[in-house]
PyMOL Python script that loads the backbone (N, CA, C, O; Angstrom):
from pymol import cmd

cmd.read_pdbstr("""\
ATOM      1  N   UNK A   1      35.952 122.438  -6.701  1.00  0.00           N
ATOM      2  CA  UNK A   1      35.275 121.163  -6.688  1.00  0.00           C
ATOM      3  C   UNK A   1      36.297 120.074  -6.380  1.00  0.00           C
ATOM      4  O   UNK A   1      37.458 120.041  -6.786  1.00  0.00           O
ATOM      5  N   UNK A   2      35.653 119.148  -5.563  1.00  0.00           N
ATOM      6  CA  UNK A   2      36.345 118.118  -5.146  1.00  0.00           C
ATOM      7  C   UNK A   2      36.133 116.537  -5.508  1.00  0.00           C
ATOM      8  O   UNK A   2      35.173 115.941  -5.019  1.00  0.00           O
ATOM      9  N   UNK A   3      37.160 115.795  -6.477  1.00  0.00           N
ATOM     10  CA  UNK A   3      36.337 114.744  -7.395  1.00  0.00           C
ATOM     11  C   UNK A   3      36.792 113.724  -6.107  1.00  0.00           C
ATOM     12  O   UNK A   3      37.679 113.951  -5.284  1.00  0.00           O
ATOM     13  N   UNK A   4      36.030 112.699  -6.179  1.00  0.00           N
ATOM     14  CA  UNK A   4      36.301 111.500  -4.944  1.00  0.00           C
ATOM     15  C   UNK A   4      35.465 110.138  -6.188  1.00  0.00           C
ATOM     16  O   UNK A   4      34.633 109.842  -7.045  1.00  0.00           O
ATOM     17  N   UNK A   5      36.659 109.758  -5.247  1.00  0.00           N
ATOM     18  CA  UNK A   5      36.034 108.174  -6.358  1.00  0.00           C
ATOM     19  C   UNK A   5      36.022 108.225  -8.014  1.00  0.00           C
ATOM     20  O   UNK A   5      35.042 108.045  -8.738  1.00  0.00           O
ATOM     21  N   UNK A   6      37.469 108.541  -8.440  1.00  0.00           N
ATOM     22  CA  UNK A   6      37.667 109.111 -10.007  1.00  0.00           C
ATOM     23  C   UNK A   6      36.796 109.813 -10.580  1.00  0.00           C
ATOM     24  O   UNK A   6      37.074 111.001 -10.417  1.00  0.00           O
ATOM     25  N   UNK A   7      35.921 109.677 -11.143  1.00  0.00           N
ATOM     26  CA  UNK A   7      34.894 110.643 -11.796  1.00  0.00           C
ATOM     27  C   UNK A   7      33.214 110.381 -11.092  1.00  0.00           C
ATOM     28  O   UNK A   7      32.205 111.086 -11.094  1.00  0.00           O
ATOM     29  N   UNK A   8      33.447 109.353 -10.664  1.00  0.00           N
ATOM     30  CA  UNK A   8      31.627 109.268 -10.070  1.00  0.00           C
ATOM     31  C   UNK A   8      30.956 110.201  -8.954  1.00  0.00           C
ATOM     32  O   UNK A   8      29.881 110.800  -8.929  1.00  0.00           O
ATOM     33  N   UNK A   9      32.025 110.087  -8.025  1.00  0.00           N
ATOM     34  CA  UNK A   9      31.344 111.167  -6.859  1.00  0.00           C
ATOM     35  C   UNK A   9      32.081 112.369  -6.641  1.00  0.00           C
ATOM     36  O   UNK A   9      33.292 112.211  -6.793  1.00  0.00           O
ATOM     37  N   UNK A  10      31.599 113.915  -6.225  1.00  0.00           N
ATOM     38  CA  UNK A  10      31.787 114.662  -5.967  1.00  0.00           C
ATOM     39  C   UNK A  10      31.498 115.506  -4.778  1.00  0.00           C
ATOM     40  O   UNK A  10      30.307 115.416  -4.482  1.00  0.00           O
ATOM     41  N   UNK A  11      32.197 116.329  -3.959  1.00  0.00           N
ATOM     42  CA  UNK A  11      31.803 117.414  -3.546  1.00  0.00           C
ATOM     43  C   UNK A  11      31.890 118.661  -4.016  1.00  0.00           C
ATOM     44  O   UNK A  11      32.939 119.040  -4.538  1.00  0.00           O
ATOM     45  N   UNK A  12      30.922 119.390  -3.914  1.00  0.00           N
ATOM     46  CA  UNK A  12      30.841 120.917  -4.440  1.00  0.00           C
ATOM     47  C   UNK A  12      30.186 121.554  -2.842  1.00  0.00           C
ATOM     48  O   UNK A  12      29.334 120.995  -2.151  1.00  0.00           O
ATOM     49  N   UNK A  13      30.816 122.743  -2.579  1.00  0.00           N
ATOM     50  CA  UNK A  13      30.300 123.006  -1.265  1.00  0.00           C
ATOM     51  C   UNK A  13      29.100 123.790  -1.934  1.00  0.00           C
ATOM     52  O   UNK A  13      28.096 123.469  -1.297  1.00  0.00           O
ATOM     53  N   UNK A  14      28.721 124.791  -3.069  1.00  0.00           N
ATOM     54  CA  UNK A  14      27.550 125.196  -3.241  1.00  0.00           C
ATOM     55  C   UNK A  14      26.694 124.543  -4.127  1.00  0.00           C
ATOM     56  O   UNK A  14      25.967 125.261  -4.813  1.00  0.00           O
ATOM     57  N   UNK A  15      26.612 123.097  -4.283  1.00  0.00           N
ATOM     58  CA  UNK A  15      25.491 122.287  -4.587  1.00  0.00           C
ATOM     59  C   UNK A  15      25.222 121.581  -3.482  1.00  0.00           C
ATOM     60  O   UNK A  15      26.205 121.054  -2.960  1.00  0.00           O
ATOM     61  N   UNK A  16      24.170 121.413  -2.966  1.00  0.00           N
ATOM     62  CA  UNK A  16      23.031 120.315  -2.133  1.00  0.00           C
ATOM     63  C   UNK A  16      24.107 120.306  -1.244  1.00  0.00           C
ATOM     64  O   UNK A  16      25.053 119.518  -1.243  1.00  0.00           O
ATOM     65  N   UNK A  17      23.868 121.355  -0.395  1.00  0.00           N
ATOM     66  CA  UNK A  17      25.082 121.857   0.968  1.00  0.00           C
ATOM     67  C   UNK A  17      26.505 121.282   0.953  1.00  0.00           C
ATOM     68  O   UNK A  17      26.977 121.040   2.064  1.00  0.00           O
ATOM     69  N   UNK A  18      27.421 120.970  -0.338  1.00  0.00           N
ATOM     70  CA  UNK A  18      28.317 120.084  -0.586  1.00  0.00           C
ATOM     71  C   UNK A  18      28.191 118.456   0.191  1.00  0.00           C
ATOM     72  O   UNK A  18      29.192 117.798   0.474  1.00  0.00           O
ATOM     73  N   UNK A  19      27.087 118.094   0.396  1.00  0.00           N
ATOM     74  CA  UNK A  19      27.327 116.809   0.332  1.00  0.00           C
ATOM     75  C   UNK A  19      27.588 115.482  -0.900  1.00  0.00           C
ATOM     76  O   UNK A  19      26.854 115.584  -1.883  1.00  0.00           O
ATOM     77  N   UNK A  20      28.172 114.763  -0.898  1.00  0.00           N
ATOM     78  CA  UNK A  20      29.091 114.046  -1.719  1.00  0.00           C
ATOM     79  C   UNK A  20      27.605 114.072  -2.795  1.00  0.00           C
ATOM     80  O   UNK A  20      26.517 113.988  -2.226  1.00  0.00           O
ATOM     81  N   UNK A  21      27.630 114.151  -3.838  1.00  0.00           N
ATOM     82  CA  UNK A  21      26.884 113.391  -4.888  1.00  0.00           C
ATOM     83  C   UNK A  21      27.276 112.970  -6.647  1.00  0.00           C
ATOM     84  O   UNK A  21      28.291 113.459  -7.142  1.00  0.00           O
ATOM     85  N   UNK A  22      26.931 112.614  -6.965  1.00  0.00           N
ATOM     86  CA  UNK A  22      27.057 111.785  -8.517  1.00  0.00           C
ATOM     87  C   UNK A  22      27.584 113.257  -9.312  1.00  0.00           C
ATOM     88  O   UNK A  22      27.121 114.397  -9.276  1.00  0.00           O
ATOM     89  N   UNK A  23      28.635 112.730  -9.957  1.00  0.00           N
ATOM     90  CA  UNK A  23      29.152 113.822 -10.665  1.00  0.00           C
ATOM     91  C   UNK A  23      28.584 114.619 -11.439  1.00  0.00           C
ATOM     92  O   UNK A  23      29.095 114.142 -12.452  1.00  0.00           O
ATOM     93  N   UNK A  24      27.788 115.652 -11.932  1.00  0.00           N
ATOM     94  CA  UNK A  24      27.283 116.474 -12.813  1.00  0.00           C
ATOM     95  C   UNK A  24      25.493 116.800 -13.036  1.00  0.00           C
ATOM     96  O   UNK A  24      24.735 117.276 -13.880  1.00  0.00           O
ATOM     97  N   UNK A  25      25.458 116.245 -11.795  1.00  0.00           N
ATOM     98  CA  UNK A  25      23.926 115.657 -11.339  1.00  0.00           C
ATOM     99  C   UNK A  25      23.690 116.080  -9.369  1.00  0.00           C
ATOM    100  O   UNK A  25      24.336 115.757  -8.372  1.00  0.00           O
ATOM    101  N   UNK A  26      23.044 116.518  -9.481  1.00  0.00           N
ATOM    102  CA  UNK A  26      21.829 117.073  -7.610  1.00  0.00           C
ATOM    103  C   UNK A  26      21.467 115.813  -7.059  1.00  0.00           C
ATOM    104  O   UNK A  26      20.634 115.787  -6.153  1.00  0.00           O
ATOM    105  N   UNK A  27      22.218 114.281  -7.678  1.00  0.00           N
ATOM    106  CA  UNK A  27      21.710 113.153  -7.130  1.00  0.00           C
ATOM    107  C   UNK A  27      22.467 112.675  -6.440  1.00  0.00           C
ATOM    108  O   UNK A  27      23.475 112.113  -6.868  1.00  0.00           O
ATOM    109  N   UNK A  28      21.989 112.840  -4.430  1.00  0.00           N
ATOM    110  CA  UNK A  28      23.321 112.221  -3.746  1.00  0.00           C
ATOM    111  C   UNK A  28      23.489 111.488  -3.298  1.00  0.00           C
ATOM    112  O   UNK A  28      22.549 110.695  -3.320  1.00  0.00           O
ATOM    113  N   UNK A  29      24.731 111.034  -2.507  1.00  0.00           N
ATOM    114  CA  UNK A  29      24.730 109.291  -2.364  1.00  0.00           C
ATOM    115  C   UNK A  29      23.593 109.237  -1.457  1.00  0.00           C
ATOM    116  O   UNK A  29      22.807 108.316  -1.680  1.00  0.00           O
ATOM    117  N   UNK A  30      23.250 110.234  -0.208  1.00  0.00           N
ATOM    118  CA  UNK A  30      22.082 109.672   0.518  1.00  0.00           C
ATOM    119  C   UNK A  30      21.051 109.650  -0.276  1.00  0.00           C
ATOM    120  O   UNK A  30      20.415 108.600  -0.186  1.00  0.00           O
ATOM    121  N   UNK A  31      20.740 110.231  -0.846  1.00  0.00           N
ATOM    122  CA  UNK A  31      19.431 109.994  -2.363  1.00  0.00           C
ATOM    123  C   UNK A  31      19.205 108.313  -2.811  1.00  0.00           C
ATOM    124  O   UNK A  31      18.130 107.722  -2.904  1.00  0.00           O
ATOM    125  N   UNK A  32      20.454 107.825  -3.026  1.00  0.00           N
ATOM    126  CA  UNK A  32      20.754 106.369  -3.732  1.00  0.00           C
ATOM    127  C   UNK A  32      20.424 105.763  -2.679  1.00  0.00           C
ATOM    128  O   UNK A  32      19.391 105.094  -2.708  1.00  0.00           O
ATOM    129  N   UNK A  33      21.259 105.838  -1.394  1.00  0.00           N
ATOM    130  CA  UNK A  33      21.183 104.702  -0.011  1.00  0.00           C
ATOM    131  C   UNK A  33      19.552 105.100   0.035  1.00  0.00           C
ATOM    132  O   UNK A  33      18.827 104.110  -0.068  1.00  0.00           O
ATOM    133  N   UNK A  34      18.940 106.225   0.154  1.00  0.00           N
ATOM    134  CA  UNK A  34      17.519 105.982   0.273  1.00  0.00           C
ATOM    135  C   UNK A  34      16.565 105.413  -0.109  1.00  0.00           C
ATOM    136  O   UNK A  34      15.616 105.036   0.578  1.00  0.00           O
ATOM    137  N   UNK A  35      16.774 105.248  -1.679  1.00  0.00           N
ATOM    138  CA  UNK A  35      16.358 105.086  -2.714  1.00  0.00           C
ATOM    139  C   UNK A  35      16.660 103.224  -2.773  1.00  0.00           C
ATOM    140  O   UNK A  35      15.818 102.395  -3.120  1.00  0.00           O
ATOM    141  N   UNK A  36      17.687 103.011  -2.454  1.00  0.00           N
ATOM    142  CA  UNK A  36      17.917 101.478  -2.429  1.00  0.00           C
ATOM    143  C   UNK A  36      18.299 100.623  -1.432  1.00  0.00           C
ATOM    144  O   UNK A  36      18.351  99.427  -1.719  1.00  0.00           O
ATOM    145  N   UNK A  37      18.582 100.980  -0.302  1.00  0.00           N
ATOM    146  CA  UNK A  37      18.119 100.345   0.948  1.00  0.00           C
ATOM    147  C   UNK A  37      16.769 100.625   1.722  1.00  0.00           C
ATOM    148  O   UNK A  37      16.461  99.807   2.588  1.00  0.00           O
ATOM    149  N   UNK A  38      15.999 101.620   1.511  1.00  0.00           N
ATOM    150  CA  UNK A  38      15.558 102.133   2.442  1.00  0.00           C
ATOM    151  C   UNK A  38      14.124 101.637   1.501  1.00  0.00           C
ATOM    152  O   UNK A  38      13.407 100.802   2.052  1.00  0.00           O
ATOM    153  N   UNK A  39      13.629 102.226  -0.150  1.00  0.00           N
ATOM    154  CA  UNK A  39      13.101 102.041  -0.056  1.00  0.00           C
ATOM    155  C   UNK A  39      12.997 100.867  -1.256  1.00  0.00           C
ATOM    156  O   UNK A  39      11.862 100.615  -1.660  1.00  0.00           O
ATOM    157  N   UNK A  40      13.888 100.293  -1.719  1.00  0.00           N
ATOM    158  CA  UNK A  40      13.850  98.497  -1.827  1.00  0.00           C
ATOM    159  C   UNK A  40      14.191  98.531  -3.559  1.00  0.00           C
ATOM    160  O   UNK A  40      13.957  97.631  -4.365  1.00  0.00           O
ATOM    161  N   UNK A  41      14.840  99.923  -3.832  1.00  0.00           N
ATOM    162  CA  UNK A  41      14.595  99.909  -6.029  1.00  0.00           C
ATOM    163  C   UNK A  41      15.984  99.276  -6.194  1.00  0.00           C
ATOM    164  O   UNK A  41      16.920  99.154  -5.404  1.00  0.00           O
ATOM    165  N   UNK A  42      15.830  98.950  -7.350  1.00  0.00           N
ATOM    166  CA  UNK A  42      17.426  98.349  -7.580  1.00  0.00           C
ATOM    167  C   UNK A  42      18.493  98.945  -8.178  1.00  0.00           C
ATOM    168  O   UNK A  42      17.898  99.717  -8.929  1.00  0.00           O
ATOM    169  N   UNK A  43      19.373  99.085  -8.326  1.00  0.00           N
ATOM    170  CA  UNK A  43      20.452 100.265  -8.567  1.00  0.00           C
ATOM    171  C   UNK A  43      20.091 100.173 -10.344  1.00  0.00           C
ATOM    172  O   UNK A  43      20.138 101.266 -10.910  1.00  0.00           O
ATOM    173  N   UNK A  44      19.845  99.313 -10.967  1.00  0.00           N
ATOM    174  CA  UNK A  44      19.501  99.515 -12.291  1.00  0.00           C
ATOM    175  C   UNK A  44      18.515  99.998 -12.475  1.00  0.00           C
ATOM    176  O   UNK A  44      18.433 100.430 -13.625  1.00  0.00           O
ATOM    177  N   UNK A  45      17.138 100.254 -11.516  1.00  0.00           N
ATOM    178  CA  UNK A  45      16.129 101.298 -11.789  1.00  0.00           C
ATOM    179  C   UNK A  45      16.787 102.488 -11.361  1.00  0.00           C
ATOM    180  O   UNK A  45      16.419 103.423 -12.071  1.00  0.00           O
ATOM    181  N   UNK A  46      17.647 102.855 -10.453  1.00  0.00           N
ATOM    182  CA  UNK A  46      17.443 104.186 -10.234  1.00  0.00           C
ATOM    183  C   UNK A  46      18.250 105.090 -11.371  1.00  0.00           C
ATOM    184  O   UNK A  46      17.990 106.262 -11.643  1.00  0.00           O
ATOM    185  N   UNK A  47      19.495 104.113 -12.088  1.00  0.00           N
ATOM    186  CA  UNK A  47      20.280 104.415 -12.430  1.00  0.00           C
ATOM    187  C   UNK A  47      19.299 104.504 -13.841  1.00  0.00           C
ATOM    188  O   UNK A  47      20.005 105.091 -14.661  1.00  0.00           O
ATOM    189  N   UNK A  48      18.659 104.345 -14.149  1.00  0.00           N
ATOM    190  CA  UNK A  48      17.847 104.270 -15.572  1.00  0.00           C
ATOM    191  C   UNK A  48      16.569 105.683 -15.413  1.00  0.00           C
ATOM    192  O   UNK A  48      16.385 106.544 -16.274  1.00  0.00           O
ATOM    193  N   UNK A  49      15.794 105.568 -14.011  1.00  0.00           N
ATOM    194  CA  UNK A  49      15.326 107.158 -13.722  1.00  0.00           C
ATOM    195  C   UNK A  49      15.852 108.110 -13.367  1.00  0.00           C
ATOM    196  O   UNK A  49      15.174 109.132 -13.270  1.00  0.00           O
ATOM    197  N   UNK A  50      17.349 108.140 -13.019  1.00  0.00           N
ATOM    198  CA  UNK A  50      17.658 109.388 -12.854  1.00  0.00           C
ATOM    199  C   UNK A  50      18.770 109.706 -13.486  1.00  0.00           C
ATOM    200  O   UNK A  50      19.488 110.618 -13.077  1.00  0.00           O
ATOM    201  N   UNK A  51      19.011 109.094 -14.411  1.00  0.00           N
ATOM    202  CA  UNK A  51      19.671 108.869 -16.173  1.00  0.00           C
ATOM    203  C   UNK A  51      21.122 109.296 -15.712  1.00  0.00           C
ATOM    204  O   UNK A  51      21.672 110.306 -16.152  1.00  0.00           O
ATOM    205  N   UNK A  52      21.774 108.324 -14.662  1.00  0.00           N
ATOM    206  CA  UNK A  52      23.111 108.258 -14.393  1.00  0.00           C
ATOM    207  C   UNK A  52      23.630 107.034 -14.991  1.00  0.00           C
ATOM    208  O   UNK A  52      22.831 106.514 -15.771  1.00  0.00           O
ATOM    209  N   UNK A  53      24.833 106.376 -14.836  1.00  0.00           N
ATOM    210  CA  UNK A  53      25.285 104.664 -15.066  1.00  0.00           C
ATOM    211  C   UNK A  53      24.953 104.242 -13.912  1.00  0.00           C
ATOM    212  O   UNK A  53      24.726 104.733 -12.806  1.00  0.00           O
ATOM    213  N   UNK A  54      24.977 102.710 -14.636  1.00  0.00           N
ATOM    214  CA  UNK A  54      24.875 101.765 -13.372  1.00  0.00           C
ATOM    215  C   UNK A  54      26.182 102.218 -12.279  1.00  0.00           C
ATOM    216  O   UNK A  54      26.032 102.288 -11.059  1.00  0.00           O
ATOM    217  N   UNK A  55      27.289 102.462 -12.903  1.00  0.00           N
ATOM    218  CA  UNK A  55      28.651 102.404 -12.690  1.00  0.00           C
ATOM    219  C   UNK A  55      28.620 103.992 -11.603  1.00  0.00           C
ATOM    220  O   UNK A  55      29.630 104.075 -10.906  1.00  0.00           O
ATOM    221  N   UNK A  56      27.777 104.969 -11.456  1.00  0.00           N
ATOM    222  CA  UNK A  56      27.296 105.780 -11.109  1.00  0.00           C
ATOM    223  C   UNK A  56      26.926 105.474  -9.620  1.00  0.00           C
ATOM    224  O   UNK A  56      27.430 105.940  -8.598  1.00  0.00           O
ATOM    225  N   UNK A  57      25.974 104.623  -9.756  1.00  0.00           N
ATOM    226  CA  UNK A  57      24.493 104.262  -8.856  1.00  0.00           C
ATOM    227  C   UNK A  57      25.730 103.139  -7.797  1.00  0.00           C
ATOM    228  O   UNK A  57      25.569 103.357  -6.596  1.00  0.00           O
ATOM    229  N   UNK A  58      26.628 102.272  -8.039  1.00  0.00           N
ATOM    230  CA  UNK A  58      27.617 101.579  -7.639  1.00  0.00           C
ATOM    231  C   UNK A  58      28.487 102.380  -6.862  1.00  0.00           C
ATOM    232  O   UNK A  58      28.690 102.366  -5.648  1.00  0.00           O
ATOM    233  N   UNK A  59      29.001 103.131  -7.824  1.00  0.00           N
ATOM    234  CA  UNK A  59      29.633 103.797  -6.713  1.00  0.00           C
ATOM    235  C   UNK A  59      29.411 104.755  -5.560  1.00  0.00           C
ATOM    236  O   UNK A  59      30.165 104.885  -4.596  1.00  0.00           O
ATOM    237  N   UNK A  60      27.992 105.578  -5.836  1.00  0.00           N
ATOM    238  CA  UNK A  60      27.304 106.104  -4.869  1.00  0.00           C
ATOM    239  C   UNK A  60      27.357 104.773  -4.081  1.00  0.00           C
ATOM    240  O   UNK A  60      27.950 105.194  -3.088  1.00  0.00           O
ATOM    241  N   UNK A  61      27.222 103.916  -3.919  1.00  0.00           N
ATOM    242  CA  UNK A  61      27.018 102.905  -2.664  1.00  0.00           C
ATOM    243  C   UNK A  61      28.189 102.572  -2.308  1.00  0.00           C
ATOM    244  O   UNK A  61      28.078 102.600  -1.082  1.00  0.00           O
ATOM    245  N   UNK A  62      29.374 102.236  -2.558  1.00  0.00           N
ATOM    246  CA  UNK A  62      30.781 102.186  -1.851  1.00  0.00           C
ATOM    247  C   UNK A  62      31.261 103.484  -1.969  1.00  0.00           C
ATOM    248  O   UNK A  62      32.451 103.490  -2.285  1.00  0.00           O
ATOM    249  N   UNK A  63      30.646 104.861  -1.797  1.00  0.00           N
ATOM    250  CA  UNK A  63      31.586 105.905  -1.433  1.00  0.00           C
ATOM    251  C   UNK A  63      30.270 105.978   0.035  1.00  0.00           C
ATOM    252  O   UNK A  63      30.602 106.704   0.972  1.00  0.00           O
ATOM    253  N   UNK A  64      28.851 105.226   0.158  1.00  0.00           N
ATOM    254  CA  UNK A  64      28.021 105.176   1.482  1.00  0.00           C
ATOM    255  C   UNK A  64      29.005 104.225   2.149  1.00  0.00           C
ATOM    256  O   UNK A  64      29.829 104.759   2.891  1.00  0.00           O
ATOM    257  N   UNK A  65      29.055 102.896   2.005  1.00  0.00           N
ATOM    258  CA  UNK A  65      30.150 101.967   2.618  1.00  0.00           C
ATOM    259  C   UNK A  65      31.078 102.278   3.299  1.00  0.00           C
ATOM    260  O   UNK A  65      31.184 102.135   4.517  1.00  0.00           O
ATOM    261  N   UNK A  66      32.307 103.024   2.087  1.00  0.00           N
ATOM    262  CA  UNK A  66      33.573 103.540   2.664  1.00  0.00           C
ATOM    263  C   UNK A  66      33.096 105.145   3.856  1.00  0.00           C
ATOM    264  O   UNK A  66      34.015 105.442   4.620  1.00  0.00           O
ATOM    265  N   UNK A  67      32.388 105.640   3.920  1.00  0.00           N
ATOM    266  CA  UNK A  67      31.781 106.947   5.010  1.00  0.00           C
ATOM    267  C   UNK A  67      30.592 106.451   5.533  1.00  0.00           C
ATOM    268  O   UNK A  67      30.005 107.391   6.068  1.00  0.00           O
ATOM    269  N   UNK A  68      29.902 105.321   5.640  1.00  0.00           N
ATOM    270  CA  UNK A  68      28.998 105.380   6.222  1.00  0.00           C
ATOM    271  C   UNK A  68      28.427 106.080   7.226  1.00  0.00           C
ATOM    272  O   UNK A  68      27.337 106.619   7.029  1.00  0.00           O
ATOM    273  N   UNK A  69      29.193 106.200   8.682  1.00  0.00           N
ATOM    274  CA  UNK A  69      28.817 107.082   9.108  1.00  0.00           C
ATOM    275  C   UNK A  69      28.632 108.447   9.323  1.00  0.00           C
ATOM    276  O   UNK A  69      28.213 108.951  10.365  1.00  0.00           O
ATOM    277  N   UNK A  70      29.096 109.272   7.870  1.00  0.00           N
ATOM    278  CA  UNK A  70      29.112 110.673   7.872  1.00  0.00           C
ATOM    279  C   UNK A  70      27.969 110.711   7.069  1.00  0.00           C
ATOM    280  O   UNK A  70      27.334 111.760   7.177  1.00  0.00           O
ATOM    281  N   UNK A  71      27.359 109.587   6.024  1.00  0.00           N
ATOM    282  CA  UNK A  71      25.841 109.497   5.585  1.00  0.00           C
ATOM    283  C   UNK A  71      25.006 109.695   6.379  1.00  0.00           C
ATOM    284  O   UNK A  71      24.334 110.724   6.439  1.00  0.00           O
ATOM    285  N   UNK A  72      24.882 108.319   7.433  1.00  0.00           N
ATOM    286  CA  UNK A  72      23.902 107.936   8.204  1.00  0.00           C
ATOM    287  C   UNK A  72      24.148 109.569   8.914  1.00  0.00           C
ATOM    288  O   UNK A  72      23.232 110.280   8.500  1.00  0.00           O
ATOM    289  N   UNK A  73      24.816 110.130   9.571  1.00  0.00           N
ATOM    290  CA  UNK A  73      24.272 111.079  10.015  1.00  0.00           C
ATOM    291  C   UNK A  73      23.857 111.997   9.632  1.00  0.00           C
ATOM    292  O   UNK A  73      22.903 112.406  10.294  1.00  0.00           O
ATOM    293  N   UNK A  74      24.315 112.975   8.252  1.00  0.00           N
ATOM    294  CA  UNK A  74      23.474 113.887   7.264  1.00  0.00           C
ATOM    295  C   UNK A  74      21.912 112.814   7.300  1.00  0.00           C
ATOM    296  O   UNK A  74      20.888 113.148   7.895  1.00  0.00           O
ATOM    297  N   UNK A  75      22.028 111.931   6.767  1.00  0.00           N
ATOM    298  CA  UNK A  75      20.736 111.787   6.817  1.00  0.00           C
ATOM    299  C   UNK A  75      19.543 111.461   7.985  1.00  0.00           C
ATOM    300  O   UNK A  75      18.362 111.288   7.684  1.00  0.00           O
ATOM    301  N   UNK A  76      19.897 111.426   8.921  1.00  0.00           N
ATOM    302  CA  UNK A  76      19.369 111.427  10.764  1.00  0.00           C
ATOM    303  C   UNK A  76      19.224 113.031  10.789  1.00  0.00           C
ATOM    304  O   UNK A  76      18.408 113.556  11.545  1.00  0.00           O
ATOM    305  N   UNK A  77      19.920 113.672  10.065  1.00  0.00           N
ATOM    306  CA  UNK A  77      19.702 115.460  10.665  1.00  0.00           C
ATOM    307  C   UNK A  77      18.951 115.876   9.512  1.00  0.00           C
ATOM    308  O   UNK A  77      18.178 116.702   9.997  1.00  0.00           O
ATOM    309  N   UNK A  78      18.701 115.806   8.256  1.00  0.00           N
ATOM    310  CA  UNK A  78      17.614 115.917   7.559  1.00  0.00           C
ATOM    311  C   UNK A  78      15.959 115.140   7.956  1.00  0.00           C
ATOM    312  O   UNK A  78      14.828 115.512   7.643  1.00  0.00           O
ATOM    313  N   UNK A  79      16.407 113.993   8.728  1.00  0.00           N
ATOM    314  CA  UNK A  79      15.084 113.637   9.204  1.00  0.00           C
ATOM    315  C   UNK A  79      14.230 114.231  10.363  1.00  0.00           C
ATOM    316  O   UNK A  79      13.032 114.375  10.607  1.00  0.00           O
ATOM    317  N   UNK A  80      15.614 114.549  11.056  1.00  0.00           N
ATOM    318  CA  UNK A  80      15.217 115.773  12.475  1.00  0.00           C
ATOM    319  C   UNK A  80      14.746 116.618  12.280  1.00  0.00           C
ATOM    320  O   UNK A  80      13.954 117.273  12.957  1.00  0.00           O
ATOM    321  N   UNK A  81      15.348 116.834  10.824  1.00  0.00           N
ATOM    322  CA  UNK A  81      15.109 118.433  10.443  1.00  0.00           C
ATOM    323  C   UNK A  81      13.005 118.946  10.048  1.00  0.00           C
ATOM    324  O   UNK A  81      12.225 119.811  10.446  1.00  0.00           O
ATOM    325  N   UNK A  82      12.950 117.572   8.918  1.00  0.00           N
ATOM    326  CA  UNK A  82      11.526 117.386   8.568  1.00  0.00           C
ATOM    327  C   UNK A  82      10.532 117.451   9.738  1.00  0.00           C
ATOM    328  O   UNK A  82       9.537 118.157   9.903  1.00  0.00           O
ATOM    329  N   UNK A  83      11.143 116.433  10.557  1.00  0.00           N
ATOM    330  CA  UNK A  83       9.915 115.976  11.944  1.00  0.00           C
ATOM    331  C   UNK A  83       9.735 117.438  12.328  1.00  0.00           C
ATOM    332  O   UNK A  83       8.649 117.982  12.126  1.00  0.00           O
ATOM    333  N   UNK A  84      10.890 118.184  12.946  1.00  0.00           N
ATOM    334  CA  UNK A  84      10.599 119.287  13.529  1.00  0.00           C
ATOM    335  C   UNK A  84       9.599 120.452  12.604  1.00  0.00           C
ATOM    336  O   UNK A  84       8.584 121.027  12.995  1.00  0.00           O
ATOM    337  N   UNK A  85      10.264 120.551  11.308  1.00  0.00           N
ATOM    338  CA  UNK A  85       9.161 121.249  10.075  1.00  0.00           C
ATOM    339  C   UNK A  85       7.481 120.871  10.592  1.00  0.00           C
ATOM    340  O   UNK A  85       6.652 121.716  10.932  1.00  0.00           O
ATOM    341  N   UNK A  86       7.290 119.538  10.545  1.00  0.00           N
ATOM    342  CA  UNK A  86       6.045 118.768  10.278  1.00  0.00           C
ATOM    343  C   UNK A  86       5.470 119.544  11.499  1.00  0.00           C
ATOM    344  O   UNK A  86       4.576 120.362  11.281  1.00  0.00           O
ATOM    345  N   UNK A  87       6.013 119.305  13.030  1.00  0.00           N
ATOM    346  CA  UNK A  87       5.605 119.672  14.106  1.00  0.00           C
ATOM    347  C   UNK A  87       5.505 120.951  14.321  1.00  0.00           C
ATOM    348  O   UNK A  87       4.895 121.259  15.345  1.00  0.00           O
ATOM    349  N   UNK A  88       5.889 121.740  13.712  1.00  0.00           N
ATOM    350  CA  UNK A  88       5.488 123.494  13.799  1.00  0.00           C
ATOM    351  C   UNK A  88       4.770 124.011  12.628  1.00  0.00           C
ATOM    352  O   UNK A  88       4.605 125.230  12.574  1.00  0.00           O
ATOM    353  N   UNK A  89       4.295 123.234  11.635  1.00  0.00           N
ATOM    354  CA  UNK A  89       3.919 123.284  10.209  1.00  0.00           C
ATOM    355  C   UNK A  89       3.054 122.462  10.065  1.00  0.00           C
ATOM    356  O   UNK A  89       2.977 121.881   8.982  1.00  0.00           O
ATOM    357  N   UNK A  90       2.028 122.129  11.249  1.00  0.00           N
ATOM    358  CA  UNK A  90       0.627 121.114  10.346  1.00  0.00           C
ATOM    359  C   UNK A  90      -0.415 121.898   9.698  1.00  0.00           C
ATOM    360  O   UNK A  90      -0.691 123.097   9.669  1.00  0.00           O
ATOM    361  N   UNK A  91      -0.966 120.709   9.125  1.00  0.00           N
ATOM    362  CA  UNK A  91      -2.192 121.611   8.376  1.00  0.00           C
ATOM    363  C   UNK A  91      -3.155 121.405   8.626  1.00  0.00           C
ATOM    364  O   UNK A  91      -4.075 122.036   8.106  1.00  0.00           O
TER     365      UNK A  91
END
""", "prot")
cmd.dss("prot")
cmd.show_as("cartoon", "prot")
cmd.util.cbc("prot")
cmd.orient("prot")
């Protein structure tokens, strides 16, 4: 295991395909950037439903900042990934 950002963020390559997430928790920074840019909660709600710290939910967003673009693209290839699901998988 690989700690980044003193104790808040991590990689583990066999949790949630080792992409970076909140230390001791399946909650990852693209989870948070989703969750609070995308769909408008405030880092003190998420950090209160998905029973991390604020100090948690913070730094998931400057370890998105400092890599942004290795986020934005995990999360562009999980969206590729769905569309294509959706399109061979209707109901």
């Amino acid at each position: 295991m690989q700690a980044v950002m003193d104790r808040h963020i991590e990689l583990t390559p066999d949790v949630r395909g080792g992409r970076p997430r909140i230390t001791g928790t399946r909650l990852t920074v693209a989870d948070v950037v989703m969750l609070h840019l995308r769909l408008g909660r405030s880092l003190e709600e998420i950090a209160g439903k998905y029973q991390v710290t604020l100090g948690d939910a913070h730094a998931a967003m400057a370890y998105y900042y400092d890599h942004r673009s290795a986020v934005d693209a995990d999360m562009a290839a999980d969206e590729a990934y769905g569309d294509a699901f959706a399109q061979n998988h209707s109901s």
